[in-house]
N, C-alpha and C positions, 0 to 999 in steps of 0.2 A: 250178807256176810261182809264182814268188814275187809278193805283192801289195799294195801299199800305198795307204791311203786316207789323202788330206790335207784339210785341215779349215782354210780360207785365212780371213782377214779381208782387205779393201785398202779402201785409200784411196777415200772418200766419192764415187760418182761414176766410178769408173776399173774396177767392176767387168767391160763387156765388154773393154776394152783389156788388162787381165791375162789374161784368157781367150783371146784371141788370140796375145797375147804366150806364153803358155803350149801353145796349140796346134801354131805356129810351129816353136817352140824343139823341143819332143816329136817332131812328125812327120819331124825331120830324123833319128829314132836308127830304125835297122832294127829291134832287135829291144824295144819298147817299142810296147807297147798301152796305149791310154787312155782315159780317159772324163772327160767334165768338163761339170760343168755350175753353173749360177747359182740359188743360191736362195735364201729368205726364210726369216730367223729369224736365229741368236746367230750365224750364219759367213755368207760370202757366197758362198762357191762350195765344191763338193764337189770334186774331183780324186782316181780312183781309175789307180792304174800299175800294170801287171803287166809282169815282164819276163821273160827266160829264166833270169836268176840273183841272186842277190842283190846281189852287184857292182856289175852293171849298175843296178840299182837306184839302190844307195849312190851313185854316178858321176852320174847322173842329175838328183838332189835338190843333190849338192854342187856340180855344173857349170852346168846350167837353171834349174831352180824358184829354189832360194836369189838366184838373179842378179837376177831380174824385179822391175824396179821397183812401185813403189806395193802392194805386197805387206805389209802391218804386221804381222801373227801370221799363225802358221799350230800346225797341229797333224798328229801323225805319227803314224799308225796300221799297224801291220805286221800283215798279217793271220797267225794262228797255225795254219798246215794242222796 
């Protein structure tokens, strides 16, 4: 199954509210697994997607994540089975 880790920055202060915003949005797609969580150091939240195809994936990042406000950088990792 295909699997991408993302590597977010957001805005100063808005970190749970993206993580919600982010869980929200995710838990609405059937076949979409996630993980997300808040940490300390150069990013502010880890976000790791797995889905059933890479599509879905693609569809995922350019419809959800990209949308969510207070979001400033992020970074995209596609894992290489």
């Amino acid at each position: 199954m295909p699997t991408t880790y993302f590597l977010l920055n957001v805005t100063l202060n808005q970190e749970q509210s993206v993580i919600d915003n982010i869980k929200n949005s995710l838990s609405e797609i059937a076949n979409i697994i996630f993980d997300i969580q808040g940490v300390f150091g150069v990013y502010d939240i880890v976000l790791k997607v797995t889905s059933d195809s890479e599509d879905s994936l693609r569809n995922t990042v350019m419809s959800k994540i990209r949308s969510i406000q207070n979001i400033q950088s992020s970074i995209t990792m596609i894992v290489n089975e």
